[in-house]
RONUMAR-766484 format. One record per residue (C-alpha): residue in three letters; y, x, z. Coordinates in steps of 0.05 Angstrom, whole numbers, plus 5000, padded with zeros to 4 digits. Layout:
# RONUMAR-766484
ALAYXZ ...
# end
This chain:
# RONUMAR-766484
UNK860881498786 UNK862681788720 UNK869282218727 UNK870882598676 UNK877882838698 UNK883583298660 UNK890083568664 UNK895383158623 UNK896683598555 UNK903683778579 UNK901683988637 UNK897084478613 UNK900584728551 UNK904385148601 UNK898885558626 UNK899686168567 UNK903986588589 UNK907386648651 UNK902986408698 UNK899187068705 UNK898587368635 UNK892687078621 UNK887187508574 UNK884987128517 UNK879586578527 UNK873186748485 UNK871886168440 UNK864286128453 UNK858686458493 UNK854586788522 UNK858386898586 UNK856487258647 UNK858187348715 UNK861587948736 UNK864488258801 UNK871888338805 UNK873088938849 UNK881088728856 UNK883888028830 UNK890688088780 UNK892087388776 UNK892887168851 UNK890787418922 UNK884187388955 UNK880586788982 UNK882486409028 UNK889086328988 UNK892186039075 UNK891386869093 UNK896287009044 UNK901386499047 UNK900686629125 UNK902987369120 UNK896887759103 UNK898787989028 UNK896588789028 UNK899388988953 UNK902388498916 UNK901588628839 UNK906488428787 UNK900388108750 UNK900187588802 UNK902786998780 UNK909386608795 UNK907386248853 UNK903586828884 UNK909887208875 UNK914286698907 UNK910386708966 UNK911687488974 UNK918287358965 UNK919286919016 UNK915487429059 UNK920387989034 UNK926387559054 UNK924587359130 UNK922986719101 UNK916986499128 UNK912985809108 UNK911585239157 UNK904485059164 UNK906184459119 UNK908884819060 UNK903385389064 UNK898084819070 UNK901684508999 UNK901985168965 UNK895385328972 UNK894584668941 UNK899284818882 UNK895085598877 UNK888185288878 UNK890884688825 UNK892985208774 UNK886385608795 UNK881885118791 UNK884584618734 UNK878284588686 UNK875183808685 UNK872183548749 UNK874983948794 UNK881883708813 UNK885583098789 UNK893583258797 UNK896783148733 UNK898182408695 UNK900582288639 UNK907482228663 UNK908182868687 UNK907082568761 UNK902883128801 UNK898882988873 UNK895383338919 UNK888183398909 UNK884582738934 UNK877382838923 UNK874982168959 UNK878781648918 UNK873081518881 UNK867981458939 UNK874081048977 UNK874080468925 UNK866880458920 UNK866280368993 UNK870679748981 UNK868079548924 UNK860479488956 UNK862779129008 UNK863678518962 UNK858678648911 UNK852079078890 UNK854179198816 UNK856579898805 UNK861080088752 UNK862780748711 UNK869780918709 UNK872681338659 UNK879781528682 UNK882081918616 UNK883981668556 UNK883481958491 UNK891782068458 UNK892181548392 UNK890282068325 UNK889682598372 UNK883383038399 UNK887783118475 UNK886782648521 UNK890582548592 UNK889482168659 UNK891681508645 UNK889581198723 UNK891081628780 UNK887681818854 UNK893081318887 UNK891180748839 UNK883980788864 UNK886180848938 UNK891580348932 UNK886079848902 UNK881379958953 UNK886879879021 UNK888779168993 UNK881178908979 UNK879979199048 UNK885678779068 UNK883378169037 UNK876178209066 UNK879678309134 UNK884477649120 UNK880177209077 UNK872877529084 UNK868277579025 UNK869376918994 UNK870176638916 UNK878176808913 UNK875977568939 UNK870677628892 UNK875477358838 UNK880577968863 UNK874378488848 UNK873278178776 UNK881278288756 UNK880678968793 UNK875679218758 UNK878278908690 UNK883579348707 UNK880380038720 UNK875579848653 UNK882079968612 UNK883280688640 UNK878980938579 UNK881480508519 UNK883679828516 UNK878479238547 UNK884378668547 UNK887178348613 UNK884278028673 UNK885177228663 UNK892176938679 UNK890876398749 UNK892475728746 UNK895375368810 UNK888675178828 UNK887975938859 UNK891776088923 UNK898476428918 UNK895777098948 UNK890977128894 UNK896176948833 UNK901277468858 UNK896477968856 UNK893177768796 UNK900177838764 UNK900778528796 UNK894378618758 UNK896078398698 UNK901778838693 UNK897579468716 UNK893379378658 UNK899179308613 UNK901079948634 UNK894280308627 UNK893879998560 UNK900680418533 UNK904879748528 UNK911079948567 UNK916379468544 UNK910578878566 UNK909079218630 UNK916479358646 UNK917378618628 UNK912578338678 UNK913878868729 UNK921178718745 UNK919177938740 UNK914978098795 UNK920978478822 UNK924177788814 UNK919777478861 UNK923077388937 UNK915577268962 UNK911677688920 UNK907878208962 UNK908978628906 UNK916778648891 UNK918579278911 UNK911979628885 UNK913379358819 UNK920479668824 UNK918380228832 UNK912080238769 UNK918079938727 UNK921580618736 UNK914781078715 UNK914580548657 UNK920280918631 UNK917781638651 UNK910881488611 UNK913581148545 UNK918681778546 UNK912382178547 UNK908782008489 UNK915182028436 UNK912682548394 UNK918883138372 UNK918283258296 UNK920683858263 UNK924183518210 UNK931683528231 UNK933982778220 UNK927382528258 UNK927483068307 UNK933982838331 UNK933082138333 UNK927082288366 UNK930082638422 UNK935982148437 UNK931281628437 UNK926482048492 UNK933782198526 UNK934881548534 UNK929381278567 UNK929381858620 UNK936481548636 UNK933880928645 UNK929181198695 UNK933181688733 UNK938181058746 UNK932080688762 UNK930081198815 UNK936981218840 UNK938080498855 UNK932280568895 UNK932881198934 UNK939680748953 UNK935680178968 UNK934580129044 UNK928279629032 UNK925580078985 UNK924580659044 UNK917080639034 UNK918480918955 UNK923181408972 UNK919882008981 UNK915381868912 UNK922281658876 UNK924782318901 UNK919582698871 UNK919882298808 UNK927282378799 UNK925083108800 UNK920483048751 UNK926082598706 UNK930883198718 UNK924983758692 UNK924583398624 UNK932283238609 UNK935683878639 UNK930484418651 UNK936085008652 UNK939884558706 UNK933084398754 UNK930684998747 UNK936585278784 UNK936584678820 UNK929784778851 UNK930385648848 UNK935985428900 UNK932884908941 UNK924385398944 UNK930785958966 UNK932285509031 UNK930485709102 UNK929384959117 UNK922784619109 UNK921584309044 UNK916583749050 UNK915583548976 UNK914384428962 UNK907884278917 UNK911183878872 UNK917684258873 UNK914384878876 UNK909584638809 UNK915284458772 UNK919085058785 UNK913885488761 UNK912885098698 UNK919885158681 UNK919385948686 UNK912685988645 UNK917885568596 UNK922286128589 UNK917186698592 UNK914186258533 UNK920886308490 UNK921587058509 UNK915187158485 UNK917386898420 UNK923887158409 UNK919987838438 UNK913987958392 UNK919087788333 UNK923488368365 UNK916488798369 UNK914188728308 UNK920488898268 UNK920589468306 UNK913989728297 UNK914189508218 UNK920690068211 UNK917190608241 UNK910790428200 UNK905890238257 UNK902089628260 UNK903289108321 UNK897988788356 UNK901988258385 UNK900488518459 UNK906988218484 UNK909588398555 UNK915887998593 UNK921888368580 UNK928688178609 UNK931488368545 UNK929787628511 UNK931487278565 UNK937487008575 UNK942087198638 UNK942986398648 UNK934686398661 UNK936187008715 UNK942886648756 UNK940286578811 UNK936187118861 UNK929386778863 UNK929586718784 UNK931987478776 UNK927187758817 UNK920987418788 UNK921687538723 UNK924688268743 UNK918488348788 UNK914288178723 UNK918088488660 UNK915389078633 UNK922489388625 UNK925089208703 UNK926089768732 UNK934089868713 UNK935789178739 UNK931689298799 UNK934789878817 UNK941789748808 UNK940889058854 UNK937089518910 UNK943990008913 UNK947989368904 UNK944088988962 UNK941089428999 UNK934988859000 UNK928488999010 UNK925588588954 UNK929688998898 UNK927189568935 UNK919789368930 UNK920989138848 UNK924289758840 UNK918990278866 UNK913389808823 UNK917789838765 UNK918590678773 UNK916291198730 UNK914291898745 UNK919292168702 UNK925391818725 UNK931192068749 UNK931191668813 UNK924191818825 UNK925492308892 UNK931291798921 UNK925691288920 UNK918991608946 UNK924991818997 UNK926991229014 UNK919990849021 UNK918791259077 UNK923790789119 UNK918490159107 UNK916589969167 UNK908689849175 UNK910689089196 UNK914288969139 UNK910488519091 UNK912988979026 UNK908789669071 UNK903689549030 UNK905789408969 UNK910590028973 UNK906190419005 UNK900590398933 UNK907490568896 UNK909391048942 UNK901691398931 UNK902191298864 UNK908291698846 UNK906692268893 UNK899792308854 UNK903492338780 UNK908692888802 UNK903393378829 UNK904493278899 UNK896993068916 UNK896693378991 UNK903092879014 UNK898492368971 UNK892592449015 UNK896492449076 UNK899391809064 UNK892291469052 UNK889891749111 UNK895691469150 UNK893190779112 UNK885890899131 UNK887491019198 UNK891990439208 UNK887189759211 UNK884689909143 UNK878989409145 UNK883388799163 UNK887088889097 UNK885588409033 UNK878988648997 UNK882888788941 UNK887989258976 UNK881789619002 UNK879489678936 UNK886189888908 UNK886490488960 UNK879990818951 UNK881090828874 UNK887791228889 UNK883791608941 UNK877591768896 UNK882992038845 UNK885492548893 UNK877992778906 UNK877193508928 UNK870893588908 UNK864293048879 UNK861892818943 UNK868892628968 UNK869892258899 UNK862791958908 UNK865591688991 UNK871091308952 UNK868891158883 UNK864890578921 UNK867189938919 UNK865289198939 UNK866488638899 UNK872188108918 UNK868887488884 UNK864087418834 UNK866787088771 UNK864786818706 UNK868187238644 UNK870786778598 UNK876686388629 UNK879787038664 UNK883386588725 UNK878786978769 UNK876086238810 UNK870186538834 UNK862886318837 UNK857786308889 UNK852286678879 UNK847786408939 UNK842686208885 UNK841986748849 UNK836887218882 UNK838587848843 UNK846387768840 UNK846387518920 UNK842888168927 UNK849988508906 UNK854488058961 UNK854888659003 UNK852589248963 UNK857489778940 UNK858589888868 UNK862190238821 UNK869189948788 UNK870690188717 UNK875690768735 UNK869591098764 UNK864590998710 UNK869691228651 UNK869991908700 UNK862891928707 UNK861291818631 UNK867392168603 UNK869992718648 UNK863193038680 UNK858193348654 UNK850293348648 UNK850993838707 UNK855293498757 UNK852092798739 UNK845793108760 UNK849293308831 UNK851792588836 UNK845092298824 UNK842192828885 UNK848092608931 UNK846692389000 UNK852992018997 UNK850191578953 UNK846290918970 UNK839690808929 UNK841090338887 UNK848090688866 UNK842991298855 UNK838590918808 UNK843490888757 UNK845691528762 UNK838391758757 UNK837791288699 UNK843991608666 UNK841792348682 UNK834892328651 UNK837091868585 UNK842492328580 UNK838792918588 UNK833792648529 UNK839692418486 UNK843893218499 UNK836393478488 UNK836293888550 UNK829193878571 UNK829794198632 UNK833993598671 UNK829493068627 UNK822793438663 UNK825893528731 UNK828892818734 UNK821792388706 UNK819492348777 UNK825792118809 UNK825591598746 UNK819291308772 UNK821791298843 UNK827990988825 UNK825890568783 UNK818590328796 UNK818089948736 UNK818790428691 UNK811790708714 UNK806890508656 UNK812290888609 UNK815291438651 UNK808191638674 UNK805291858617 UNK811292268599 UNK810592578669 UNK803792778650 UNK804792998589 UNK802793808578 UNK805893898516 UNK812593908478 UNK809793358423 UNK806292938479 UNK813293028521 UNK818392718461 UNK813192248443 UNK812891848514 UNK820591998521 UNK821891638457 UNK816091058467 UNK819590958544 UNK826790888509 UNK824390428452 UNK819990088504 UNK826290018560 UNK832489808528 UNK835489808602 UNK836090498588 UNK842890828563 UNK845991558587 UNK851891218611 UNK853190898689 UNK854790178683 UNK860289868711 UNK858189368770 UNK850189158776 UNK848989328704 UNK843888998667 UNK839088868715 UNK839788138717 UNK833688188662 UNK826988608656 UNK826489238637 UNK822789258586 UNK826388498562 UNK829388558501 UNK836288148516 UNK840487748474 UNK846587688512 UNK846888408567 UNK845888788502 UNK840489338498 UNK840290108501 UNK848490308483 UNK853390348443 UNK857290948424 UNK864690948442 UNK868890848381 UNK874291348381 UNK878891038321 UNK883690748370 UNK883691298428 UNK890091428419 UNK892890858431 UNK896690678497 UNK892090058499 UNK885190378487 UNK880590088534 UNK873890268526 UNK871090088598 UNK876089468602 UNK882289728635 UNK887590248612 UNK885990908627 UNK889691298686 UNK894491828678 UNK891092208731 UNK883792398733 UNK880792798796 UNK881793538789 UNK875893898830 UNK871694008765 UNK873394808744 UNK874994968671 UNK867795108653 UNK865694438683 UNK871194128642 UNK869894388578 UNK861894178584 UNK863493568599 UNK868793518532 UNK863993778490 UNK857993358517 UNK861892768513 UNK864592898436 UNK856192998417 UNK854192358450 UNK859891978405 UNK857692408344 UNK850492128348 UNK852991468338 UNK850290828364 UNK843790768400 UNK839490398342 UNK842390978291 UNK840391508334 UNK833891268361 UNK831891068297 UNK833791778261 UNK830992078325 UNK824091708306 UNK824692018238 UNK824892698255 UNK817692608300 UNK814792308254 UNK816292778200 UNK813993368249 UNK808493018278 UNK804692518222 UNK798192628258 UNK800892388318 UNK796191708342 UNK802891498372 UNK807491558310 UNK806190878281 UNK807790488347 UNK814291058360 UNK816490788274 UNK815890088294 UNK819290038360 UNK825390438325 UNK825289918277 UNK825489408320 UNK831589688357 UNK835889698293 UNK834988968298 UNK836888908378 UNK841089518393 UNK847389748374 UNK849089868302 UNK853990198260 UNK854490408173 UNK848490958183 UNK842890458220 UNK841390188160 UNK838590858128 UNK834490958180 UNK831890368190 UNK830290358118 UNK826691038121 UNK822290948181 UNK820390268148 UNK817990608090 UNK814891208129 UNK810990708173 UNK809090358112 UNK806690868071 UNK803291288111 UNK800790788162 UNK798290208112 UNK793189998162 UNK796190028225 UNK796789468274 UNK803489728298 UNK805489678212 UNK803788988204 UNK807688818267 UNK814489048218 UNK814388688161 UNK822788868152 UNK827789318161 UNK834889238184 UNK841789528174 UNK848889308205 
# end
């Protein structure tokens, strides 16, 4: 059946800021599929490992419920089988909340556990009385609005299909059950937009039948947005001493109340605004007395536990400050909570609340700042206690989340870990400290006394590593991963693995040791645009399930590779037995393209036959250069095998590259040949060329020599611009030396043709223009000039 399912709009709303950062969403494709090589936004899959105890190093990136879950851990307060089985639950939900996937959020601000049979359960019923199947749209589009939320919920559908089951059982599949379907589904037809009611019964119908036609009747009233009506027929059903439904409709009456209070809309303009609110206010009150009449109602003990939760959700929207503490205390408790996905949902939408107001108040704070010293602010806001206020932080579990995420924690951290002596100030602390600071010694000191069972080891551990690598002492560094390596390495999280052989790889001794631990596999595969890091099989891919198991290379090791080495150590790399072949193919890729592009002609020669090893398919194009006997015949294949592969760039990629295409493909969306770094923001704190900030710390085994080729290398490779310009110009120059050439025309029109496809900056046009003309002019008859009738520029 049709099932177009969302999250209500305030439920969603939410998920900016707090939750785990998020990056920007682009706004349109093309997207790809990437590996992640360590997850920032939650912990490996399966989610049960973690919240059973198996965290490895916990991130501040990680978002609130993540976090909770290590603080439990840090405080000796471990989760029942029943809360970690809801948490999960609550993880996945905010995970995995895009259409279709999970259905946990109504209008109403009521939130279940994912139910992904409801559907199949009602038509199960639903057959057994009739063939006809029906669509069911369960959203419904907000009046004047483009939102929409989830107007009928999973338990509607399963509730539905127990009491036709029911009747079958009692009455079998008569005329009076088949007149029970018709209402029914008159009643799921108005989930969408408004179909009218199912036909009031006369006393010709047997009482069964009437009372739940009336039950009906008032369901629909409620899907159709008319509260007062519903809440009218609902507590006349209430009424009823014999209705089947009395104490069901007592408790719909009270969401009545919960959903009208939803949709009153808060103006800006003062007078409304305020009548606005009173009048939300008051029907919250009438539902939280509701909800408390029956959680004091011994016949009502069947509603209890959902009145319970809905009180909670009552309590969220009229005193957020006042549950939030409420439910920081209760998610704090030893004891088992049973209701934890709900409690723990609303708990964390309370926080992203805040963190949503301190971003405000913070980038206002930012900016001014930035404006008097005369710098320009790109709004890239980080949680600071500073605009938050101390009510947000009174109690622990409060304090030490945000702490644990604010970019300026570290002073509150501290001073709670010499007030408490508690390990979980001690862990925020250490990933709060910088090099620099004072305290730095007391605290690598004091992480010694982590014990390896301790669920912050790890976690303190990376910190611990870290430091020691940023204040020179590098030996003690490698002494403490090798203590890690040693100790049951492999049966931590992927992404702790991951995490420790990028530390490792910076404290390299020499390349092949950096070339051991620059290797990496991937955590999940994931798709690039929504950044929540869900994952995606890749079973049916035959080139990217290729890559399940393969090492690759993150981006800390590619912006050493491209930035920090040069020609001469690449080429070492790319002869390493420590490599496997397909991490030497793009090495050998990057040496010979390089080689061409830094004009060294020695590397380009030796390197053409490991090009056609390496890459087979380069063969028609890297052949003829190999057998080339002169410098003319040489350039000319090198330049006809770049124009021809625009796979090939002097740079490593990051991951599997571009191969998901052919070679010699021209490709709209992997991009073709490269583009040249641009430099105009380098100096910025944020610059992020490869996708991440860059480390403090690079590996040191290079000598000064070494380092100052690679500077210099690296500075001419940005001066030549973007790959299009400098093809293209490249083009030029053989053309003007060799006119006579047979394969100057095709060499002119393939540069052409990559100022059109490649990368582009203010001089392509120029030279696009030039070998245009050139090819024109001199080449009127040409095949290879009638195949370029334009030119192109940026």
């Amino acid at each position: 059946m049709k099932n177009s399912i969302r999250f209500s709009v305030s439920f969603t709303l939410f998920f900016t800021f707090f939750i785990n950062s998020l990056p920007s969403v682009k706004a349109c494709g093309p997207f790809l599929i990437e590996p992640l090589f360590n997850l920032k936004q939650h912990a490996d899959f399966p989610l049960s490992e973690y919240t059973n105890g198996k965290v490895g190093i916990v991130p501040a990136s990680f978002g609130p419920m993540s976090l909770f879950v290590f603080y439990r851990q840090l405080n000796n307060l471990p989760l029942t089988k029943t809360e970690q089985k809801q948490i999960v639950n609550a993880m996945e939900n905010q995970i995995f909340f895009r259409a279709g996937i999970y259905d946990k959020s109504g209008s109403d601000g009521s939130v279940q556990e994912s139910q992904p049979d409801y559907f199949e359960k009602w038509a199960a019923a639903r057959a057994k009385v009739t063939n006809e199947k029906r669509d069911i749209e369960t959203d419904k589009r907000i009046a004047n609005e483009y939102n929409s939320f989830s107007n009928c919920l999973p338990d509607a559908f399963i509730n539905a299909a127990k009491t036709l089951e029911a009747r079958l059982a009692k009455y079998g599949n008569n005329e009076n059950v088949k007149e029970w379907l018709k209402g029914q589904d008159k009643v799921f037809s108005n989930c969408e937009s408004t179909q009218g009611q199912p036909e009031i019964l006369g006393d010709n119908f047997p009482e069964w039948l009437r009372q739940d036609r009336e039950y009906q009747i008032a369901a629909t009233q409620f899907y159709n947005s008319d509260y007062g009506q519903a809440r009218a027929t609902f507590e006349k059903i209430t009424a009823e001493e014999n209705s089947v439904w009395k104490n069901t409709a007592k408790f719909v009456a009270a969401r009545t109340f919960i959903r009208e209070a939803s949709f009153i809309n808060i103006p800006d303009e003062a007078s409304s605004k305020a009548k606005a609110e009173a009048d939300k206010k008051e029907l919250l009150q009438k539902a939280a007395d509701k909800l408390q009449n029956i959680l004091a109602d011994a016949s009502m003990n069947d509603y209890h536990k959902s009145a319970f939760r809905l009180l909670g959700l009552v309590k969220y929207r009229m005193m957020p400050a006042e549950r939030q503490n409420e439910l920081a205390e209760l998610l704090s408790r030893p004891a088992e909570d049973q209701n934890i996905y709900n409690d723990l949902t609303d708990y964390t939408l309370l926080l992203d609340h805040s963190a949503t107001l301190a971003y405000d108040k913070g980038t206002e704070i930012d900016r001014l700042e930035a404006e008097k010293a005369g710098q320009k602010y790109d709004y890239d806001y980080n949680l600071k206690l500073r605009d938050l206020p101390l009510t947000e932080r009174s109690l622990e579990l409060s304090d030490w989340l945000f702490t644990y995420k604010a970019e300026d924690g570290f002073a509150h951290a501290y001073e709670k870990w010499k007030e408490t002596g508690k390990t979980d100030w001690f862990v925020a602390a250490i990933a709060k400290t910088d090099p620099k600071a004072p305290q730095t010694a007391e605290i690598l000191s004091a992480a010694d006394q982590i014990q390896t069972n301790s669920a912050a080891f790890q976690t303190v551990r990376y910190h611990q590593i870290r430091l020691l690598t940023a204040t020179g002492k590098r030996a003690e560094a490698i002494n403490k991963l090798s203590d890690v390596f040693d100790n049951n390495f492999n049966a931590l999280p992927l992404s702790s693995q991951n995490k420790y052989y990028s530390q490792r790889m910076i404290l390299a001794q020499n390349l092949d040791d950096f070339l051991q631990f620059a290797q990496r596999k991937a955590v999940i595969f994931d798709w690039d645009e929504t950044g929540r890091e869900e994952g995606t099989s890749v079973n049916d891919d035959k080139f990217l399930s290729a890559w399940e198991n393969r090492t690759m290379f993150d981006s800390d090791a590619v912006a050493f590779l491209n930035e920090k080495v040069p020609l001469s150590v690449l080429r070492q790399a790319a002869l390493s037995q420590k490599l496997p072949d397909h991490l030497k193919r793009f090495l050998v890729i990057a040496v010979w393209t390089r080689a061409f592009e830094l004009g060294n002609q020695a590397i380009e020669r030796e390197f053409a036959p490991l090009m056609l090893r390496f890459a087979r398919e380069f063969s028609p194009f890297m052949s003829k250069y190999a057998s080339a006997k002169t410098p003319s015949g040489r350039e000319a294949a090198a330049l006809i095998s770049v124009l021809r592969l625009p796979v090939l760039q002097p740079y490593v990629p990051v991951g599997f590259g571009r191969e998901g295409s052919q070679s010699t493909e021209i490709d709209s969306i992997r991009g073709n040949w490269w583009c040249a770094e641009d430099v105009s923001d380098k100096g910025d704190e944020s610059y992020n060329h490869y996708g991440f900030k860059y480390p403090q710390e690079y590996p040191a085994f290079l000598n000064e020599a070494e380092r100052s080729a690679a500077d210099r290398e690296h500075q001419q490779l940005i001066a030549h611009g973007n790959s299009a310009t400098y093809l293209t110009k490249r083009a030029v120059e053989f053309a003007n030396l060799n006119p006579k050439n047979p394969q100057t025309p095709e060499i002119l029109h393939l540069a052409v043709r990559s100022t059109r496809y490649g990368c582009k900056d203010a001089e392509t046009g120029k030279y696009s223009k030039e070998a245009f003309d050139i090819l024109h002019k001199r080449y009127p008859n040409s095949a290879w000039t009638k195949e370029t009738p334009y030119w192109f520029g940026q």
